[in-house]
ZAMARGU-4260 file (C-alpha; in steps of 0.2 Angstrom, whole numbers, plus 5000, padded with zeros to 4 digits):
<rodrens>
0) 5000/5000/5000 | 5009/5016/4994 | 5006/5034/4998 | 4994/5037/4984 | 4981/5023/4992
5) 4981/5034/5010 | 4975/5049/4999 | 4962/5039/4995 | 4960/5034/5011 | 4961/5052/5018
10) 4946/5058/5006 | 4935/5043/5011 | 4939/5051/5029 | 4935/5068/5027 | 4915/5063/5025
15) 4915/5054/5039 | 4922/5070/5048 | 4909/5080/5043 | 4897/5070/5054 | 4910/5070/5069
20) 4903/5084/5080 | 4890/5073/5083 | 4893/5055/5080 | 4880/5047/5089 | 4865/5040/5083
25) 4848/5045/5084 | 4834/5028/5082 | 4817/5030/5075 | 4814/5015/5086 | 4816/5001/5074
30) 4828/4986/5076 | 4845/4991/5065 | 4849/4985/5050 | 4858/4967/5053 | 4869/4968/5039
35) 4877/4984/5043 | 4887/4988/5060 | 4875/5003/5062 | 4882/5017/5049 | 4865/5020/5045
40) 4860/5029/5059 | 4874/5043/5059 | 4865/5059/5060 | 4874/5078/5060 | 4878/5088/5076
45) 4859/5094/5082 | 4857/5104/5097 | 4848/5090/5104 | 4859/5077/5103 | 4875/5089/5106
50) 4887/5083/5118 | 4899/5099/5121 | 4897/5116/5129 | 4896/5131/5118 | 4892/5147/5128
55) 4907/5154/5135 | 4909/5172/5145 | 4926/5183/5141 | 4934/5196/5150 | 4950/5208/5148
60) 4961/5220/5150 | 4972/5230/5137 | 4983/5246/5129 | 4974/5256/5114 | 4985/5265/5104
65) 4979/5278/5091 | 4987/5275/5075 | 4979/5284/5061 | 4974/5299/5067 | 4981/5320/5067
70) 4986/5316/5086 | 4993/5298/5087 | 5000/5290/5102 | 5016/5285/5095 | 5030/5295/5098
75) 5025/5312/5095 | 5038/5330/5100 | 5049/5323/5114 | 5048/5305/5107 | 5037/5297/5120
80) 5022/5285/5115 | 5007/5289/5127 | 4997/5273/5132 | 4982/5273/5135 | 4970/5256/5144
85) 4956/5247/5139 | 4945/5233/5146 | 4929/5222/5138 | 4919/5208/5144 | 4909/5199/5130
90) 4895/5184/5131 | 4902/5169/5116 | 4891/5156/5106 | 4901/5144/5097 | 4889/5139/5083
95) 4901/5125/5074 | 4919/5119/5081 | 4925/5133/5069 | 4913/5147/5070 | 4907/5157/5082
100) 4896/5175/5088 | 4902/5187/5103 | 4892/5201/5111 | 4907/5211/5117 | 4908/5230/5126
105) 4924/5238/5128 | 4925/5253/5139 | 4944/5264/5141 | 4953/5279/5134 | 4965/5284/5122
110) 4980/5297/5126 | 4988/5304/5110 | 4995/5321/5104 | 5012/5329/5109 | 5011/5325/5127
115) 4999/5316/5141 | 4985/5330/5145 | 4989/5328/5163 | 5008/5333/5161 | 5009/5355/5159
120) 5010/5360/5142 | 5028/5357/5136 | 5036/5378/5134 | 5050/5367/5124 | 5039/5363/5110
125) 5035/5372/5093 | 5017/5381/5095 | 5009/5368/5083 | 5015/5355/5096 | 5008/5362/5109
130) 4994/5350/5111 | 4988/5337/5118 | 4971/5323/5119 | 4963/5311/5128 | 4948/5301/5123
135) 4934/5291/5133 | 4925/5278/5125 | 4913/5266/5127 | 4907/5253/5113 | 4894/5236/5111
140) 4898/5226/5095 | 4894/5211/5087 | 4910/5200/5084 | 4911/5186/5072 | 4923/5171/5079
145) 4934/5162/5066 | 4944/5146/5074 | 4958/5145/5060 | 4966/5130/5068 | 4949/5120/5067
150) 4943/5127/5048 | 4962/5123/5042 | 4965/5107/5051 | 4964/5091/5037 | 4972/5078/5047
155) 4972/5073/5066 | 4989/5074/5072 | 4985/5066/5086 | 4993/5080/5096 | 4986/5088/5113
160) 4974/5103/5105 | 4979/5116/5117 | 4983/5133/5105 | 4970/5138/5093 | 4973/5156/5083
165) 4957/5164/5080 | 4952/5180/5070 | 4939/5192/5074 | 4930/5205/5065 | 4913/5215/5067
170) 4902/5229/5069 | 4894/5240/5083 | 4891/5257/5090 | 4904/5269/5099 | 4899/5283/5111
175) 4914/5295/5117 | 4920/5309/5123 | 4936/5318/5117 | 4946/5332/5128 | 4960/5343/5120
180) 4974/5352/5129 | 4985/5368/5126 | 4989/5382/5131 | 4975/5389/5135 | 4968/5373/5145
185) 4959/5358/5144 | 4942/5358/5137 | 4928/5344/5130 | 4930/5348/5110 | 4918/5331/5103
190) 4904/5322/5110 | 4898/5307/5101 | 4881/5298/5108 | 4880/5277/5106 | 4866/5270/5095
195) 4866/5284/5081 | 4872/5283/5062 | 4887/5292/5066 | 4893/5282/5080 | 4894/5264/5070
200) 4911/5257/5069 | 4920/5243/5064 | 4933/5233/5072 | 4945/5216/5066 | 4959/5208/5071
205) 4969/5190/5077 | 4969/5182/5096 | 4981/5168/5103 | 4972/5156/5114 | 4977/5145/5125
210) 4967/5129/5136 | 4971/5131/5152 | 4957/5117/5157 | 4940/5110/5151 | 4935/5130/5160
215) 4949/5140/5156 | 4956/5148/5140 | 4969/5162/5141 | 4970/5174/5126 | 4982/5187/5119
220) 4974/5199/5106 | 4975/5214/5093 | 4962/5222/5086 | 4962/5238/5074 | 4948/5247/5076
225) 4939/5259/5062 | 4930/5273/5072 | 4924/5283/5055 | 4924/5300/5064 | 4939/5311/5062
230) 4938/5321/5078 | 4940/5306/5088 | 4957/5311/5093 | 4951/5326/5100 | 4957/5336/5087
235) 4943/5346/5085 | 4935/5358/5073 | 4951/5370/5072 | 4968/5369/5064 | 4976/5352/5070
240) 4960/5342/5061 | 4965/5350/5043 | 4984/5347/5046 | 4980/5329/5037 | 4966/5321/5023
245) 4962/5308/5037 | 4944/5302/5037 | 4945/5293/5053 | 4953/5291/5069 | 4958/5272/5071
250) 4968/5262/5084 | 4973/5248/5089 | 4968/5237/5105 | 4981/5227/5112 | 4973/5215/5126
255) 4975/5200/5138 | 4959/5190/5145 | 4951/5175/5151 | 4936/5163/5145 | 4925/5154/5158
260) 4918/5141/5148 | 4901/5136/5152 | 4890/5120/5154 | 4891/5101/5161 | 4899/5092/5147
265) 4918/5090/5148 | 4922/5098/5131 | 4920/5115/5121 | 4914/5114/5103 | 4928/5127/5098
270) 4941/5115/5104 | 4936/5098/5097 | 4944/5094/5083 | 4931/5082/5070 | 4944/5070/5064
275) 4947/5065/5081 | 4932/5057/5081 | 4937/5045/5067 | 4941/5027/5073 | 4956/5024/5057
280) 4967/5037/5060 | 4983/5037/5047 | 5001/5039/5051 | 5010/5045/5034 | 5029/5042/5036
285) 5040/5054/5031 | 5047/5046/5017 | 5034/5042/5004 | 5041/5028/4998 | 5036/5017/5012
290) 5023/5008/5014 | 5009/5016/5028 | 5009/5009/5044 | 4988/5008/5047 | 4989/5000/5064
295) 5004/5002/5077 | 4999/4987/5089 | 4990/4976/5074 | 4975/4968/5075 | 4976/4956/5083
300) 4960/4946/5078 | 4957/4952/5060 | 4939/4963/5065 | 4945/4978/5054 | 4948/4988/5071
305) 4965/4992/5076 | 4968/4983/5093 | 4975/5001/5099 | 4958/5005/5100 | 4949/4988/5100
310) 4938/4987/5116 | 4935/4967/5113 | 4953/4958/5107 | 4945/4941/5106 | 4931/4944/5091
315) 4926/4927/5083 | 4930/4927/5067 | 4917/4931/5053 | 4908/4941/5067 | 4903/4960/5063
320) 4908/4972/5075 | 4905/4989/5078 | 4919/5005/5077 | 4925/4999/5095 | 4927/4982/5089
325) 4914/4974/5100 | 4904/4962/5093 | 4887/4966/5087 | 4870/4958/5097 | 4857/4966/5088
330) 4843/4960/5103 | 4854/4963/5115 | 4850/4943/5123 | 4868/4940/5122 | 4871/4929/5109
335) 4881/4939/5096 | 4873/4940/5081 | 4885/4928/5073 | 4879/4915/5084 | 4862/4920/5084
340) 4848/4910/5074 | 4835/4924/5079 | 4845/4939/5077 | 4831/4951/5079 | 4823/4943/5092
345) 4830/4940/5110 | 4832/4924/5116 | 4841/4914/5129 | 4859/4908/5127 | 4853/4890/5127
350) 4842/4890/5114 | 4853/4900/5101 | 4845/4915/5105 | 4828/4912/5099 | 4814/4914/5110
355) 4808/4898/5120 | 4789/4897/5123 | 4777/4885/5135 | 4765/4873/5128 | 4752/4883/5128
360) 4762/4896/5118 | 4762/4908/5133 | 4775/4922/5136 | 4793/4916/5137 | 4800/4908/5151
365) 4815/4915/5158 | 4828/4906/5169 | 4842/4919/5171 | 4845/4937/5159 | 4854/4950/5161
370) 4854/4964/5148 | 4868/4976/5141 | 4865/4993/5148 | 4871/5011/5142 | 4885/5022/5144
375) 4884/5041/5150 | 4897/5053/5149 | 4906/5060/5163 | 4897/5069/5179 | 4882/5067/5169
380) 4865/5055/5170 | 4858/5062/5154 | 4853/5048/5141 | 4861/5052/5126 | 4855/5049/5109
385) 4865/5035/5103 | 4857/5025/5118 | 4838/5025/5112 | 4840/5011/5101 | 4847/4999/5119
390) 4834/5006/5125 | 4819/5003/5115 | 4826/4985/5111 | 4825/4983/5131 | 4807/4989/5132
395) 4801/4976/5118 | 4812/4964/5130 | 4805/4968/5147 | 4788/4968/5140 | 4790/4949/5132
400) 4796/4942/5148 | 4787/4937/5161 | 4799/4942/5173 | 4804/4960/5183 | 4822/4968/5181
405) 4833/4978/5190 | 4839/4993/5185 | 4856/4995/5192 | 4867/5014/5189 | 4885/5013/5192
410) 4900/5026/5191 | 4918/5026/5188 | 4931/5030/5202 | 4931/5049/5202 | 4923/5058/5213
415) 4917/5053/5231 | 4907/5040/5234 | 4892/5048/5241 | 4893/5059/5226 | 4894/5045/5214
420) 4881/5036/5225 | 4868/5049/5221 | 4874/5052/5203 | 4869/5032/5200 | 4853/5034/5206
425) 4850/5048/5197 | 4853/5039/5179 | 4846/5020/5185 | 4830/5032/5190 | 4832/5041/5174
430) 4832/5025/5165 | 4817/5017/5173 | 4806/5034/5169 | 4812/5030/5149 | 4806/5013/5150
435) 4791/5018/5159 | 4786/5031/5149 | 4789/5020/5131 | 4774/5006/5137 | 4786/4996/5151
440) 4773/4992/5169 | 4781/5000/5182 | 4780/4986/5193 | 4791/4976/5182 | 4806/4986/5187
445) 4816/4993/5202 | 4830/5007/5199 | 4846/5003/5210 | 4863/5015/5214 | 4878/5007/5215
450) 4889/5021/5216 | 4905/5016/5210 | 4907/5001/5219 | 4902/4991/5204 | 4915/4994/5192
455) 4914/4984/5175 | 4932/4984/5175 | 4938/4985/5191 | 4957/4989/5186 | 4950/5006/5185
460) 4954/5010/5201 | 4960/5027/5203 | 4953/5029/5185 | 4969/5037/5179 | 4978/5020/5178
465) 4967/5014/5164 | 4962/5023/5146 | 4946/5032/5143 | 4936/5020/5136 | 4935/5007/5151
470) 4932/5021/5162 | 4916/5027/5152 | 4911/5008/5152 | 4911/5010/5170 | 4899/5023/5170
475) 4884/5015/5165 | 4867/5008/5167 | 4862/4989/5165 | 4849/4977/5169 | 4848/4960/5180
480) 4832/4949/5184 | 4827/4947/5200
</rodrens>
């Protein structure tokens, strides 16, 4: 396999990626198609099956310069540069992993002329120097939010995603007030209200993020802002404004803030990168003659899923499995579909997984079930999406069995116990009202928390000693007969 097959491979991908921001699947209620492992149900990113935060609230601090402008702030008669200070907060929406809105107001003043309108009037300075001014503003603008290092990304580096350059750009409104200085004192020369046409401006520029934590991002950012209005400066009416053709006053907005990101889940949209939800990732050597090395640990059982990320390493063969490499059970009876010789109907073990009836053709008898459950994410007992199919297969389960289940929550190994205690009642509980509410008797079942003393995989113990997806496994919900 030479270089030209992993384009190929790479542009059969980058579909895929498309779909990545969300790639859990939404059911209509009806079993899965058995001669698939479940493609068919891939669905884009929806605000109802998201799984990331995207509300996030800014804040800042900065230096303003005035750059174009009859008084600048850049070394001007004695050859200082007079700085001025800024400060904004803004509320953030990130619509897609690569684009966002920001409501933003800045407030702060600019300081430019010949010297700072505080200092006395400089005597050693020509006439025409001898003045000074300092303007107040305040603006609300509307921001457009560009992530550059998700819209350019076209391969998963497999790197740590911590940096992320961004560019900004957008209108608003500006109300401020200008002073001027000379020799005859210091006086208000220009007054502009907010919210009229004369006070729109406009405003663009690049930030330097950084992820602190899943709540946390530092930024670094420039912006040059277009104020239209030529008295800005504070200039005025008189001489200094027709010293130059300017046609408005604009600066630039050096800052350095902080974003709280908000909401339960454990990631941001802006920083999740869509290929790393592909399960085939691609390691191009440098030297493209060689061959491409798909999967560093192999496969060890020849299911098409790289044992590097292969949750079950002993897959019969000829048996479908899904993207993790499990094996697929359509009815969930515990027979894999391979063995199955009812494959959408459940059934005991003992009898190939076809349904056994009495002699009077009375609902099945069961000796001893227990169902695959669900998976949640982190901190969280919200049923997700990709987890209705489970669950509507476990109604049409329950419902032809004569018998009554447990519904039993567990955790992973972070947190305290009584916290996880709590959180497993909440999603076994939240589980039961799904099943009660899609036609199950709620006498048929009983929710129970196990906290996380019922770990799938018991290895996971602190969870930091084990990879991500055992640790998710143990945070589940599953089903026992009495």
């Amino acid at each position: 396999m030479k270089l030209s097959l992993a384009i190929v491979a790479l542009a059969m991908a980058v579909p895929t990626a498309s779909f990545a921001q969300d790639s859990t699947a939404v059911s209509n209620g009806q079993y899965p198609n058995t001669f698939t492992s479940g493609s068919a149900n891939v669905s884009p990113f929806t605000n109802q099956s998201k799984r990331f935060n995207d509300w996030a609230i800014s804040v800042g601090a900065g230096v303003p310069m005035l750059q174009s402008a009859d008084l600048t702030s850049f070394k001007n008669g004695d050859g200082k540069t007079l700085f001025g200070y800024s400060a904004y907060v803004s509320i953030d929406k990130a619509i897609t992993h690569a684009f966002g809105l920001k409501l933003q107001y800045d407030r702060g003043e600019t300081r430019q002329g010949w010297f700072y309108t505080k200092d006395p009037v400089p005597t050693n300075l020509p006439a025409s120097q001898q003045v000074a001014g300092r303007t107040q503003y305040d603006a609300i603008s509307i921001l457009g939010d560009i992530n550059f290092s998700n819209l350019l990304r076209r391969v998963d580096n497999h790197s740590p995603y911590r940096w992320a350059l961004h560019g900004y750009a957008g209108i608003g409104t500006l109300a401020y007030r200008a002073f001027q200085k000379d020799i005859n004192g210091q006086r208000l020369v220009t007054e502009v209200k907010p919210f009229k046409f004369n006070s729109l401006f406009g405003q663009a520029g690049a930030g330097l993020k950084y992820k602190v934590n899943r709540r946390l991002d530092i930024e670094g950012r420039v912006m040059y802002v277009v104020t239209g209005d030529d008295n800005f400066d504070g200039g005025g009416y008189n001489n200094v404004n027709s010293r130059s053709e300017n046609t408005s006053d604009n600066f630039f907005n050096a800052t350095l803030g902080i974003s709280l990101k908000l909401g339960k889940h454990e990631s941001h949209l802006m920083w999740h990168d869509p290929l790393q939800e592909i399960y085939y990732k691609l390691d191009v050597l440098a030297n493209k003659n060689q061959d491409i090395e798909v999967c560093k640990k192999g496969d060890a059982d020849n299911d098409g899923v790289c044992d590097d990320w292969d949750r079950q390493l002993d897959t019969p063969a000829g048996a479908r499995v899904d993207g993790a490499g499990v094996a697929l059970d359509t009815d969930l009876d515990g027979v894999i579909d391979l063995y199955d010789k009812c494959v959408t109907v459940p059934g005991p073990v003992e009898n190939n997984g076809c349904p056994t009836t009495a002699a009077n053709n009375g609902p099945v008898v069961e000796t001893e079930t227990k169902l695959e459950g669900i998976e949640f994410d982190l901190n969280s007992d919200r049923i997700l999406p990709s987890n209705t199919p489970i669950l509507n297969n476990a109604v049409n389960y329950i419902n032809s069995s004569a018998g009554a289940y447990n519904v039993i929550g567990a955790t992973d190994t972070r947190a305290s116990q009584a916290y996880n205690q709590k959180l497993s009642e909440r999603r076994a509980n939240n589980v039961k009202d799904y099943l009660i509410k899609n036609g199950v008797e709620s006498t048929k079942l009983n929710a129970i928390g196990r906290g996380k003393k019922d770990l799938k995989y018991p290895e996971c113990d602190p969870a930091t000693k084990c990879p991500e997806w055992k640790n998710r496994a143990n945070r589940r919900v599953y089903f026992e007969a009495k």
